[in-house]
Backbone and ligand atoms as CSV (ligand in chain L), in Angstrom:
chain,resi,resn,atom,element,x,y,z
A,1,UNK,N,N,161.820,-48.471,-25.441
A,1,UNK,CA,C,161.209,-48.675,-24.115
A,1,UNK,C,C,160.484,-47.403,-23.677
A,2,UNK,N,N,159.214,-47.559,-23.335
A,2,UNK,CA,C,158.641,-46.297,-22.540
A,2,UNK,C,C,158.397,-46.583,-21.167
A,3,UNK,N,N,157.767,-45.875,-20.396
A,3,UNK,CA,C,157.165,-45.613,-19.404
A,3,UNK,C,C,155.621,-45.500,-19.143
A,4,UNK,N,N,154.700,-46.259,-18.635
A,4,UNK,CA,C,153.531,-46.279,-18.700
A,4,UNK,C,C,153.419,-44.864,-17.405
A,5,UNK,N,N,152.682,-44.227,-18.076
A,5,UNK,CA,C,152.198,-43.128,-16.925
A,5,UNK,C,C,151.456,-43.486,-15.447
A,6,UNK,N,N,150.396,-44.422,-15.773
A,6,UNK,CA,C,149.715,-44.833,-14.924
A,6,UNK,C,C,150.463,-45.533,-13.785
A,7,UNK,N,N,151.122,-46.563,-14.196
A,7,UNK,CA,C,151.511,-47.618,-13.374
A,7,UNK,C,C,153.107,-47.574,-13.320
A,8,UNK,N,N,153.878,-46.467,-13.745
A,8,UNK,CA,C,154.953,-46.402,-13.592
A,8,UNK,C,C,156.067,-47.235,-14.694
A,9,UNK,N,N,155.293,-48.485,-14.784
A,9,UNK,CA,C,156.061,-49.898,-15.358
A,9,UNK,C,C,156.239,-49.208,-16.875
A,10,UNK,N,N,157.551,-49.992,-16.958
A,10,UNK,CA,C,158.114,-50.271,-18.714
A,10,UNK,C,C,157.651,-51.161,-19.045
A,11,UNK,N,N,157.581,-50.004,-20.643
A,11,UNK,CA,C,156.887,-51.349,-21.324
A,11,UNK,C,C,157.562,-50.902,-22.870
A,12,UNK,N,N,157.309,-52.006,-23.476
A,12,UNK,CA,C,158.309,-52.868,-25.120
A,12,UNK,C,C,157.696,-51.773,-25.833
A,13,UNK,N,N,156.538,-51.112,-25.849
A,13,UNK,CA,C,156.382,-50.543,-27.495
A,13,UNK,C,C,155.003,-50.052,-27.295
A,14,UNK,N,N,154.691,-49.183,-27.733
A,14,UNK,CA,C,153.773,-47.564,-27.979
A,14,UNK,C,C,152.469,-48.767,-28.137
A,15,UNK,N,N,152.592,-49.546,-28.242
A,15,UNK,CA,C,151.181,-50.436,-28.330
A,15,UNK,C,C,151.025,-51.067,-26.759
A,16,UNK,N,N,151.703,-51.112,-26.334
A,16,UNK,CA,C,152.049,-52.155,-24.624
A,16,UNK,C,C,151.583,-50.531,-23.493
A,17,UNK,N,N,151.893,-49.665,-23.895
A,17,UNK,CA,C,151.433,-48.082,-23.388
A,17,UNK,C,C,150.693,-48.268,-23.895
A,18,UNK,N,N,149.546,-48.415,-25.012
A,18,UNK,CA,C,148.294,-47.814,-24.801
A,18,UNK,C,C,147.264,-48.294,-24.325
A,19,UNK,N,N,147.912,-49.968,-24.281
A,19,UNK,CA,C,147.198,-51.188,-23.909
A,19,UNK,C,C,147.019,-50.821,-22.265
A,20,UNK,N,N,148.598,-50.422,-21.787
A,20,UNK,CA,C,148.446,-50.065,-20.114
A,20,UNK,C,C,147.703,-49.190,-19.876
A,21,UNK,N,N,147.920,-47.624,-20.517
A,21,UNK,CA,C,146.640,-47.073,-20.714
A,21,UNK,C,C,145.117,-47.370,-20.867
A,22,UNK,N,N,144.725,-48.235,-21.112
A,22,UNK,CA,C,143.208,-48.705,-21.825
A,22,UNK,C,C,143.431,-49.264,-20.396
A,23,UNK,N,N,143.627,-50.490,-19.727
A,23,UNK,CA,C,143.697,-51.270,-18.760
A,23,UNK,C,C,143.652,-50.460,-17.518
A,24,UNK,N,N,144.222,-48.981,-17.589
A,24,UNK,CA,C,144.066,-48.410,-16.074
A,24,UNK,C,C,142.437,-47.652,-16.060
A,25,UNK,N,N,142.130,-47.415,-17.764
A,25,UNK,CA,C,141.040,-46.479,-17.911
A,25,UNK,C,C,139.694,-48.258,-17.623
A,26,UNK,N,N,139.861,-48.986,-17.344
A,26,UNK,CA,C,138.488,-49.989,-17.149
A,26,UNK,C,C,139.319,-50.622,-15.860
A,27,UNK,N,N,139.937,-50.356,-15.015
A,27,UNK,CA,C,140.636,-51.417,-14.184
A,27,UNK,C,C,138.894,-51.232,-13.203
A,28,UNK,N,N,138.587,-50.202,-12.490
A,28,UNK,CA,C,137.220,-50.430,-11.911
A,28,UNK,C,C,136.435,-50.346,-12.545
A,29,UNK,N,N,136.082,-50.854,-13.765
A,29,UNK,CA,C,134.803,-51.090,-14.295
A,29,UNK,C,C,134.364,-51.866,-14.532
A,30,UNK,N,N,132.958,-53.169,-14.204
A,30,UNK,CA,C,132.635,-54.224,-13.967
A,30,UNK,C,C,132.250,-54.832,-15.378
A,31,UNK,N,N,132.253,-55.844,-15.787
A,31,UNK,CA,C,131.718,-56.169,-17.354
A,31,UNK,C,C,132.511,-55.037,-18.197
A,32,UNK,N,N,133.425,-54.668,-18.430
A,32,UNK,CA,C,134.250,-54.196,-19.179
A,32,UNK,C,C,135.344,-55.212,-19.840
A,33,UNK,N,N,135.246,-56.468,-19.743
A,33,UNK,CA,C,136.600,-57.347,-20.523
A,33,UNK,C,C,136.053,-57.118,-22.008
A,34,UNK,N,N,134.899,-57.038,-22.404
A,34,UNK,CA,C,134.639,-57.250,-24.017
A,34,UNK,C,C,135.059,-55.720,-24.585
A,35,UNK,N,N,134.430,-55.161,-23.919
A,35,UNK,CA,C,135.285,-53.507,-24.549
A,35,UNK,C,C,137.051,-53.318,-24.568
A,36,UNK,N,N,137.226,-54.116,-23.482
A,36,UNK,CA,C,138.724,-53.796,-23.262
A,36,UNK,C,C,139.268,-55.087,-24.325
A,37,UNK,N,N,138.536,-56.020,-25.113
A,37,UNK,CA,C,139.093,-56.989,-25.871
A,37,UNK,C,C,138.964,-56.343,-27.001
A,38,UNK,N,N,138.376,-55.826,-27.443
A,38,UNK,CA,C,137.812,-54.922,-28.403
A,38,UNK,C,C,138.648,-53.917,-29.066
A,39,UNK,N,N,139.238,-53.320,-27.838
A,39,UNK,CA,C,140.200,-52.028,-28.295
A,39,UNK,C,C,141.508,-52.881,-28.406
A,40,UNK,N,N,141.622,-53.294,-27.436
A,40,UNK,CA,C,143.120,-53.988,-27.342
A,40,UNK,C,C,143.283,-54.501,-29.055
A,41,UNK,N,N,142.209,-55.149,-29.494
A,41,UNK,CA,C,142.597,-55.506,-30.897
A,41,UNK,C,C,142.641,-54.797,-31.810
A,42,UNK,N,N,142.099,-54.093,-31.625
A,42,UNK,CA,C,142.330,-52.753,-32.298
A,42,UNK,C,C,143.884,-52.210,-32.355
A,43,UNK,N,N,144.195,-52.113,-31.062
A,43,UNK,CA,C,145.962,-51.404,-31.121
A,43,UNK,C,C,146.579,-52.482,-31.680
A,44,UNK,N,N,146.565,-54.154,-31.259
A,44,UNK,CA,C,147.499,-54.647,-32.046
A,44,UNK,C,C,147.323,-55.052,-33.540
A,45,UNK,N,N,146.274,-55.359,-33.709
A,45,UNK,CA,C,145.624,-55.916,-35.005
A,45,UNK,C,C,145.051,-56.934,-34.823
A,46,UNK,N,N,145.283,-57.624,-33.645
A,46,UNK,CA,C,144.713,-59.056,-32.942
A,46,UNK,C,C,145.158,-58.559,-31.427
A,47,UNK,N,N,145.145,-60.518,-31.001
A,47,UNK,CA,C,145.216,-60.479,-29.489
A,47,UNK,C,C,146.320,-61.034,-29.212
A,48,UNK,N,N,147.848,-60.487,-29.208
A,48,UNK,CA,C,148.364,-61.486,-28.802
A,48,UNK,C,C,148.362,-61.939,-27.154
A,49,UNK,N,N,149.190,-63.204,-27.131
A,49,UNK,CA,C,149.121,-63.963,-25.456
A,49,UNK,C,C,149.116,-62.716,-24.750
A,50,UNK,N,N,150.533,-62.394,-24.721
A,50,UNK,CA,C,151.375,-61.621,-23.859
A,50,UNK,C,C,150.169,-60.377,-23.809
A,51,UNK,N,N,149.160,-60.108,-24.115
A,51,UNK,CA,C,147.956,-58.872,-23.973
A,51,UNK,C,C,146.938,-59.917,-23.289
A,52,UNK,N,N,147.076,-60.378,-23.122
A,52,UNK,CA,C,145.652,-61.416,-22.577
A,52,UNK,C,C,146.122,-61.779,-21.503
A,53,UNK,N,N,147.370,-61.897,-21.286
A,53,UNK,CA,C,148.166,-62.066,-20.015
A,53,UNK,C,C,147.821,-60.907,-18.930
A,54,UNK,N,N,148.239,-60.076,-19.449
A,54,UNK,CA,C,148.026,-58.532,-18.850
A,54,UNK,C,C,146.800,-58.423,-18.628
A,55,UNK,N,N,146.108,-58.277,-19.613
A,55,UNK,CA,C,144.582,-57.898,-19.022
A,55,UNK,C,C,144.296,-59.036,-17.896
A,56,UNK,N,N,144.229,-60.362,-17.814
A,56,UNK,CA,C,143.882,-60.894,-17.040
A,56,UNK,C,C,144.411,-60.561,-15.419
A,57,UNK,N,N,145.739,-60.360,-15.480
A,57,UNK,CA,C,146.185,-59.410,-14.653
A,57,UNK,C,C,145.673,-58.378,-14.201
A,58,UNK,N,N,145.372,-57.350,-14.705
A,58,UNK,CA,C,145.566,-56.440,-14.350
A,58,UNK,C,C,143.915,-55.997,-14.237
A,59,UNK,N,N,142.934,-56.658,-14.579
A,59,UNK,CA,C,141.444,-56.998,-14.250
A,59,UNK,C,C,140.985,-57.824,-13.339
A,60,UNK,N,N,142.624,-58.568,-12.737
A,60,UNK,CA,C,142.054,-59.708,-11.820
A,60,UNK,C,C,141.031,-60.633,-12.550
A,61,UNK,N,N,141.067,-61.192,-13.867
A,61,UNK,CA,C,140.206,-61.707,-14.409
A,61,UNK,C,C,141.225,-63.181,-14.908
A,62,UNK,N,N,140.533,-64.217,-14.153
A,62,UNK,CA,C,141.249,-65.580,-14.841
A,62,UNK,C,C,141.643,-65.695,-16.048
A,63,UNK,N,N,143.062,-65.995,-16.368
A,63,UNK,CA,C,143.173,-66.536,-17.901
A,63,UNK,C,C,141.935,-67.122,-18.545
A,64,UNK,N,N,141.973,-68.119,-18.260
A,64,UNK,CA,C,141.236,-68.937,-18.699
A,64,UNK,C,C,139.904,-68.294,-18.975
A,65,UNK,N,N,139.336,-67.595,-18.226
A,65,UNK,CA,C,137.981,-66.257,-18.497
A,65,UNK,C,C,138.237,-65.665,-19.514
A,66,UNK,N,N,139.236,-65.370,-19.776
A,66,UNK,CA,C,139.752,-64.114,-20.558
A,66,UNK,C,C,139.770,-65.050,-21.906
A,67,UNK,N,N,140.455,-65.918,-22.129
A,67,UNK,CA,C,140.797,-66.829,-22.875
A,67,UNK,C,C,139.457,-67.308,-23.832
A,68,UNK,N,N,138.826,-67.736,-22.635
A,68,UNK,CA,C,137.383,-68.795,-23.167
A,68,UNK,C,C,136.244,-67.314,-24.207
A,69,UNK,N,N,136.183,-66.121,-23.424
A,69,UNK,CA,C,135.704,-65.319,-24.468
A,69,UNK,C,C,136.403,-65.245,-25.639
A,70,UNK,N,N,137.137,-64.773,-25.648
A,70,UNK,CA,C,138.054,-64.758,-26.763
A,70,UNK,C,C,138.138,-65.737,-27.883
A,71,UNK,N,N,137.673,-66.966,-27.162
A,71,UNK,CA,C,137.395,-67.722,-28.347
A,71,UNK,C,C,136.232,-68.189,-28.726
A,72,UNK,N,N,135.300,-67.531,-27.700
A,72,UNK,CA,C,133.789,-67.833,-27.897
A,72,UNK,C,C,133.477,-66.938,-29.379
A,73,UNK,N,N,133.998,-65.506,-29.156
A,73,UNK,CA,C,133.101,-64.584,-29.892
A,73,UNK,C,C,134.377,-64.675,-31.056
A,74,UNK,N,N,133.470,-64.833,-32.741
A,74,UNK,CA,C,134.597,-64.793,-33.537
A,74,UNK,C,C,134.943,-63.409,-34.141
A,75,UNK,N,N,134.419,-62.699,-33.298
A,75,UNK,CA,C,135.120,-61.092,-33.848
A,75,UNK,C,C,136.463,-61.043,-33.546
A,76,UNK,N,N,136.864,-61.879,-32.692
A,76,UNK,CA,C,138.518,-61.772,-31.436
A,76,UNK,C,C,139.420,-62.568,-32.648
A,77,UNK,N,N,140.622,-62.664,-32.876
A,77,UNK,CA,C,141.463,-62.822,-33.421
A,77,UNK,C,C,142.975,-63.130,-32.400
A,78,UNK,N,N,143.509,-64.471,-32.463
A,78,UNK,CA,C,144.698,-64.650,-32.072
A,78,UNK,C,C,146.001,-64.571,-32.440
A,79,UNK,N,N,145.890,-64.650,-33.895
A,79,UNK,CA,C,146.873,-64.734,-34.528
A,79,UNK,C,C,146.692,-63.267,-35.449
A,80,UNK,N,N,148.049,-62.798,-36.292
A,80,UNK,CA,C,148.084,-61.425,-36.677
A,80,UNK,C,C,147.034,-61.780,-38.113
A,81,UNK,N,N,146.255,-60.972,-38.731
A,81,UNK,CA,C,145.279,-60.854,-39.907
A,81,UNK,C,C,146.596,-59.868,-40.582
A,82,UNK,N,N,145.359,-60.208,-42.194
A,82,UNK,CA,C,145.975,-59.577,-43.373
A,82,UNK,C,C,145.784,-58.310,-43.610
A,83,UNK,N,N,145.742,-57.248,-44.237
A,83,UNK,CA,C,145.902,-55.961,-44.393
A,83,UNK,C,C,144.502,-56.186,-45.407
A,84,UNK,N,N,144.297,-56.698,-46.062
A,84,UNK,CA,C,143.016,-57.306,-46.998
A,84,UNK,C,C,142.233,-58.677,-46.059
A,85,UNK,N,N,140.936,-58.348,-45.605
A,85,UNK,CA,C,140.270,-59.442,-45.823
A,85,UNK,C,C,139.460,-59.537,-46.788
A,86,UNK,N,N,139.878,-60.872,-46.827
A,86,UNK,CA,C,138.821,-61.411,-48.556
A,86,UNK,C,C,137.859,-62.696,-47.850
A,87,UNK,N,N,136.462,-62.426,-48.149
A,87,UNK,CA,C,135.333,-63.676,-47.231
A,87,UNK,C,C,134.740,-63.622,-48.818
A,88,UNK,N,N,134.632,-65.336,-48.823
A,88,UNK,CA,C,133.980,-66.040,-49.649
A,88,UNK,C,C,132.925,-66.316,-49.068
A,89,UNK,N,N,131.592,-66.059,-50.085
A,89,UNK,CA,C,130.120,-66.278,-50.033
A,89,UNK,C,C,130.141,-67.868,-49.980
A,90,UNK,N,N,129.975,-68.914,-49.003
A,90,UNK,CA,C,129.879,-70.121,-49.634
A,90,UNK,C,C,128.040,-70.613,-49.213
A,91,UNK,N,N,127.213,-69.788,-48.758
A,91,UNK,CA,C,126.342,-69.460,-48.966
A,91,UNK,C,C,124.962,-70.193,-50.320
A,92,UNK,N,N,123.687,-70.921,-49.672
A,92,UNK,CA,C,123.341,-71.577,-50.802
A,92,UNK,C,C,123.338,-70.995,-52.249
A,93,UNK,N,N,123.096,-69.614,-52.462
A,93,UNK,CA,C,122.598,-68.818,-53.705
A,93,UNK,C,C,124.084,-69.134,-54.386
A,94,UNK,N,N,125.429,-68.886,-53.735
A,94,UNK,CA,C,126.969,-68.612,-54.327
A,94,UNK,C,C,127.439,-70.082,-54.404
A,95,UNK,N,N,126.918,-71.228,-53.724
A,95,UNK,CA,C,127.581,-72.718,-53.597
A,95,UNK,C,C,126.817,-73.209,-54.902
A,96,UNK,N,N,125.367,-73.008,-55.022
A,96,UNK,CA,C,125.033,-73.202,-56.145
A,96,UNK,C,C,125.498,-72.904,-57.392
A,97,UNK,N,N,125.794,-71.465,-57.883
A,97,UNK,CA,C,126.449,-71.061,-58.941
A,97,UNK,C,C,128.154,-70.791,-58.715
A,98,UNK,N,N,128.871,-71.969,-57.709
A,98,UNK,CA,C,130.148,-72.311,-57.732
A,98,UNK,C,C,131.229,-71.208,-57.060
A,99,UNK,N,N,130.483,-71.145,-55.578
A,99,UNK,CA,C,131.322,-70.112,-54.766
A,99,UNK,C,C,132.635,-71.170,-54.582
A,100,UNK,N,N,132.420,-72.481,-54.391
A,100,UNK,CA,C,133.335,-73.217,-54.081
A,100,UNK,C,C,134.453,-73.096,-55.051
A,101,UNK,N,N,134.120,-73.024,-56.279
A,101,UNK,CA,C,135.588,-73.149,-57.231
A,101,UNK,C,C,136.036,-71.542,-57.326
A,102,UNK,N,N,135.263,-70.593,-56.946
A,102,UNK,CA,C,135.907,-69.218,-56.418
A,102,UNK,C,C,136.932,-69.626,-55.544
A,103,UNK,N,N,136.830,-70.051,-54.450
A,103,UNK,CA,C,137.593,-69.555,-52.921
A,103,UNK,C,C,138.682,-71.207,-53.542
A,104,UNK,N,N,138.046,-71.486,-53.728
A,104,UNK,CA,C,139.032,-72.847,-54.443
A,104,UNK,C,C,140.613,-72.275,-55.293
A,105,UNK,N,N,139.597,-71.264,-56.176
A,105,UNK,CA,C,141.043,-70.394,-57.541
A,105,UNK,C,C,141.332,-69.544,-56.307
A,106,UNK,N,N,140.827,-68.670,-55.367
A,106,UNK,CA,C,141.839,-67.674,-54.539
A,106,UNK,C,C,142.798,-68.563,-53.597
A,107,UNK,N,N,142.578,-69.200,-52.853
A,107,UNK,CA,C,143.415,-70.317,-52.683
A,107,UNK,C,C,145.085,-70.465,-53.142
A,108,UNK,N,N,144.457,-71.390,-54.434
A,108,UNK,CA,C,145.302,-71.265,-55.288
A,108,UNK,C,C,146.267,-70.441,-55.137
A,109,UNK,N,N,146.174,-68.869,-55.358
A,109,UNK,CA,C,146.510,-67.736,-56.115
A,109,UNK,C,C,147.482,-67.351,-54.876
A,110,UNK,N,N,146.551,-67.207,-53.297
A,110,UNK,CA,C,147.371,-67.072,-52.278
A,110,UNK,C,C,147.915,-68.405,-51.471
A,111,UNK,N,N,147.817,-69.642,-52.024
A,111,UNK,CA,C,148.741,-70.725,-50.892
A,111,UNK,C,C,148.041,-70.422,-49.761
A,112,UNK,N,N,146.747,-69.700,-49.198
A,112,UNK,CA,C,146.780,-70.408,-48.012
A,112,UNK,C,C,145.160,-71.010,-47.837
A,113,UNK,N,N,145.097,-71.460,-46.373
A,113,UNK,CA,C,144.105,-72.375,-46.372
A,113,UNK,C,C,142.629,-71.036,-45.836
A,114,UNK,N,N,141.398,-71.807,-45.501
A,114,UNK,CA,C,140.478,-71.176,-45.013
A,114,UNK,C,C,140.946,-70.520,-43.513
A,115,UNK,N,N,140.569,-69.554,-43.268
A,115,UNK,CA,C,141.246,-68.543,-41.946
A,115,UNK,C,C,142.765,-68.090,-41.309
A,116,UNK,N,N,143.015,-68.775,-43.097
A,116,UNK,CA,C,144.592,-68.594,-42.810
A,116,UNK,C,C,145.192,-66.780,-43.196
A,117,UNK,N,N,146.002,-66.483,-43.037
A,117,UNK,CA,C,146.807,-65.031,-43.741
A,117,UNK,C,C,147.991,-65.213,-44.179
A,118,UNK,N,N,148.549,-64.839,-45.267
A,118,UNK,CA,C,149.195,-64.856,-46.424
A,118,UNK,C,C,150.626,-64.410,-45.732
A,119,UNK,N,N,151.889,-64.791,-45.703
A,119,UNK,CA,C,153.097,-64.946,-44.671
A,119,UNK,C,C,153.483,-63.333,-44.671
A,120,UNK,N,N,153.424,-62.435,-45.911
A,120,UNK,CA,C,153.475,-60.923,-46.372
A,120,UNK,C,C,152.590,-60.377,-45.623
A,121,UNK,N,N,151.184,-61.122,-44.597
A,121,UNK,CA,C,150.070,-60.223,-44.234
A,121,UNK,C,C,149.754,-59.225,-45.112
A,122,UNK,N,N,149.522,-59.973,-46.447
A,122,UNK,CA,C,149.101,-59.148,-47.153
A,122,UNK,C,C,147.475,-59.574,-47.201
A,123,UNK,N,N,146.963,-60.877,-47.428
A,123,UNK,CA,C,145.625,-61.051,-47.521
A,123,UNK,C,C,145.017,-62.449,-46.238
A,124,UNK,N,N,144.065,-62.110,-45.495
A,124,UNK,CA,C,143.268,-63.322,-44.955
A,124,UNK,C,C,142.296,-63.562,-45.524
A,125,UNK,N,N,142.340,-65.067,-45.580
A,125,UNK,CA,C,141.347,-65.744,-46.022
A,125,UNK,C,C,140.506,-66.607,-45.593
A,126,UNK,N,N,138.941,-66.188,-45.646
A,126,UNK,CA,C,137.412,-66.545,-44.813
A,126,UNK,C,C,136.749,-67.086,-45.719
A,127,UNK,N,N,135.614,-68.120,-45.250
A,127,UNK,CA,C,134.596,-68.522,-46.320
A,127,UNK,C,C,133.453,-67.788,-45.134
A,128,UNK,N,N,132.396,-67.090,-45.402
A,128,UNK,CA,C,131.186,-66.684,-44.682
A,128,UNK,C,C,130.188,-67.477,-45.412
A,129,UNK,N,N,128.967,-67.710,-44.712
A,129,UNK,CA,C,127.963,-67.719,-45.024
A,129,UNK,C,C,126.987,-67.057,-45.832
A,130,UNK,N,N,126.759,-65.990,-45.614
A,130,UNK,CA,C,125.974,-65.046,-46.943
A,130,UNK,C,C,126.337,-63.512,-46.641
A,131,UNK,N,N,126.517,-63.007,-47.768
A,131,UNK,CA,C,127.082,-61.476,-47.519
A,131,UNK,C,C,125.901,-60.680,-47.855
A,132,UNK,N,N,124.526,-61.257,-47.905
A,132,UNK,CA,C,123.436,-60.731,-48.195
A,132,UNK,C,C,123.522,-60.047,-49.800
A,133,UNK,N,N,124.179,-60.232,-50.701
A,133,UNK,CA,C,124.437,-60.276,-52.255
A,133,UNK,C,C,123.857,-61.568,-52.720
A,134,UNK,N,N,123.062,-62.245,-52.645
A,134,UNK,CA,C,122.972,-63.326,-53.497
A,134,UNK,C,C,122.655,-62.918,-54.636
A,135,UNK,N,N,121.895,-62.038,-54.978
A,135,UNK,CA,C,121.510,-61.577,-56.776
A,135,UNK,C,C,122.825,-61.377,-57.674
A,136,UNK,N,N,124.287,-61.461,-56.970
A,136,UNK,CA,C,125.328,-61.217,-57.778
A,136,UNK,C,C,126.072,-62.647,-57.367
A,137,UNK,N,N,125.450,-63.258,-56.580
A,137,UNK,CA,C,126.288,-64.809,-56.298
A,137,UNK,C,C,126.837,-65.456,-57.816
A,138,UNK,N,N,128.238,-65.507,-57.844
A,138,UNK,CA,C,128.894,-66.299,-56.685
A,138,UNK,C,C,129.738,-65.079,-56.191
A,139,UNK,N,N,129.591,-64.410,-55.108
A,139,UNK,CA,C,130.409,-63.175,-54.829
A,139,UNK,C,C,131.405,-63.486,-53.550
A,140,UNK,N,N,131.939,-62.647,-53.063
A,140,UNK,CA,C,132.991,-62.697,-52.339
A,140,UNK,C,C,132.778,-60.887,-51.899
A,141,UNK,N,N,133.883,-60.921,-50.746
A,141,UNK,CA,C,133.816,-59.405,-50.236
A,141,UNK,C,C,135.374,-59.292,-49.838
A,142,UNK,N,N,136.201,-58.146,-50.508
A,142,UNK,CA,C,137.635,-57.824,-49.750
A,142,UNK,C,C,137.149,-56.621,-49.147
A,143,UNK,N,N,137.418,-56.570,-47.652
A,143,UNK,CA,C,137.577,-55.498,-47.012
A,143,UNK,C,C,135.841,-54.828,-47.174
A,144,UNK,N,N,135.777,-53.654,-47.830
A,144,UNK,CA,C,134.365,-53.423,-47.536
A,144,UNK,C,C,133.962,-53.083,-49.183
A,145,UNK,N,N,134.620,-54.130,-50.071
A,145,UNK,CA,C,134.037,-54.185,-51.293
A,145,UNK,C,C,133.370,-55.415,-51.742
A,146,UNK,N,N,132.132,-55.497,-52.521
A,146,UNK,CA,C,131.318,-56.922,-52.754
A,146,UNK,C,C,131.952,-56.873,-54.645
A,147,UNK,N,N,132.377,-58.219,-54.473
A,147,UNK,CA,C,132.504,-58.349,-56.495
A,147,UNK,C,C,131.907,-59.565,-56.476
A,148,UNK,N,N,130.924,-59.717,-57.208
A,148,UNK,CA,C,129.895,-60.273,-57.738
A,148,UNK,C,C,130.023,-60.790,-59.257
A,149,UNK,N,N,129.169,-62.198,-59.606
A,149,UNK,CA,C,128.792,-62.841,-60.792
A,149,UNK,C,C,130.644,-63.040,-61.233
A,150,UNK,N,N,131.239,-63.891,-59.936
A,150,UNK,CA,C,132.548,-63.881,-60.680
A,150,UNK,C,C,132.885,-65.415,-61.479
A,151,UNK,N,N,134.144,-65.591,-61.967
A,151,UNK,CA,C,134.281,-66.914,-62.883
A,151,UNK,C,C,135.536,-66.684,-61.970
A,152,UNK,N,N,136.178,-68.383,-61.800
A,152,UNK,CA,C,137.257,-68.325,-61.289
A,152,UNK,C,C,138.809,-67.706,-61.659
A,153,UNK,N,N,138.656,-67.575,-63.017
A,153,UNK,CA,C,139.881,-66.662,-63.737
A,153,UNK,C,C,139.750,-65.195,-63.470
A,154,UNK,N,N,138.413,-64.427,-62.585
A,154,UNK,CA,C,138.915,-63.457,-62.811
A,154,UNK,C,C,139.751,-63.026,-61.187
A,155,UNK,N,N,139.924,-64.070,-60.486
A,155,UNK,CA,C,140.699,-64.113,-59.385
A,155,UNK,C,C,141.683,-63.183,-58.940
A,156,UNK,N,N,142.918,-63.656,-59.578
A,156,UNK,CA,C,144.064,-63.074,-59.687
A,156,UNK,C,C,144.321,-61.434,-59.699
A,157,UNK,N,N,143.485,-61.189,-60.665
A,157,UNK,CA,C,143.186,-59.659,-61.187
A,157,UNK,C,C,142.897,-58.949,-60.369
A,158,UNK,N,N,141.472,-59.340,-59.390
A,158,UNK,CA,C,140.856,-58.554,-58.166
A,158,UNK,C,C,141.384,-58.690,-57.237
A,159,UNK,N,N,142.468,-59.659,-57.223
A,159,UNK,CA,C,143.023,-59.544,-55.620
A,159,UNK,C,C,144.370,-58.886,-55.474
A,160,UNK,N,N,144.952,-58.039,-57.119
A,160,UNK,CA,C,146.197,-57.409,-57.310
A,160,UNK,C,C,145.952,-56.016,-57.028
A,161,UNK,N,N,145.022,-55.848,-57.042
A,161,UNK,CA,C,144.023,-54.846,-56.714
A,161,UNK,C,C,144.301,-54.036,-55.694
A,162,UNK,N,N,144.561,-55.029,-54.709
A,162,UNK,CA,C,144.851,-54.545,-52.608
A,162,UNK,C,C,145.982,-55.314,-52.563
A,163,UNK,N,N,146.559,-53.891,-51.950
A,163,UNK,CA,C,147.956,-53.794,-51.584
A,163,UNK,C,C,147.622,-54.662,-50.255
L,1,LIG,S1,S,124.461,-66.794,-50.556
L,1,LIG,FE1,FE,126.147,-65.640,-51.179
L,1,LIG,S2,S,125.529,-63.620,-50.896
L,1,LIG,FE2,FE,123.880,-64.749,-50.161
């Protein structure tokens, strides 16, 4: 348990302080919910409720305001992500030369579905549109690496790769 400096109040955990922190540093600042959604995901890794609660609070900003961005813009995240993101090209250049049976074998390999994360949070899994690689289609991107001209067997291998 700490003590938020600002506002006196306890709070659960060094992330709930910095969040109170961030929230006293924009409480008067107008059009500040996207910056303050921004960082907030940053400290947790996403958004959970119980932070969307607060900010709406403590911005005087309707749930439901708070809420409806959050799911407008898909940079925001509700649920916790993987330590690896892996985005499949499904993209015409990569659908053509069989992005589909790519993200099809990773699948496989991790059990989960499209925008799902792996129960270890070890990997999430995206299909994008084009990663601007088509000359190496059928490619894919983990994190801020592109692997290109892949076959579905070599799956397994590149994704043992990231911890
Ligand atoms: S279509 Fe896949 S990288 Fe462009």
């Amino acid at each position: 348990m700490a003590v938020c400096k600002c506002t006196g109040e306890n709070v659960d955990s060094a992330q709930d302080l910095q969040l109170m922190e961030l929230l006293d540093h924009y409480r008067n600042y107008d059009g500040g919910l996207i910056p303050v959604l921004q960082e907030a995901q940053s400290i947790y890794g996403y958004l959970p409720s119980e932070a969307l609660e607060k900010i709406s609070q403590e911005l005087r900003i309707p749930f439901s305001e708070v809420f409806g961005v959050v799911t407008f813009y898909a940079q925001f995240h509700l649920k916790p992500r993987g330590r690896n993101i892996i985005r499949v090209c499904l993209g015409t250049a990569c659908h053509v030369l069989g992005g589909s049976r790519i993200f099809k074998s990773i699948q496989d390999v991790l059990g989960v579905g499209n925008g799902e994360t792996t129960e270890d949070l070890r990997y999430t899994l995206e299909s994008v549109a084009c990663i601007g690689a088509c000359g190496l289609a059928p490619c894919i991107m983990i994190n801020d690496d592109t692997h290109g001209r892949l076959v579905p067997g070599d799956m397994k291998k590149i994704l043992e790769q990231y911890e």
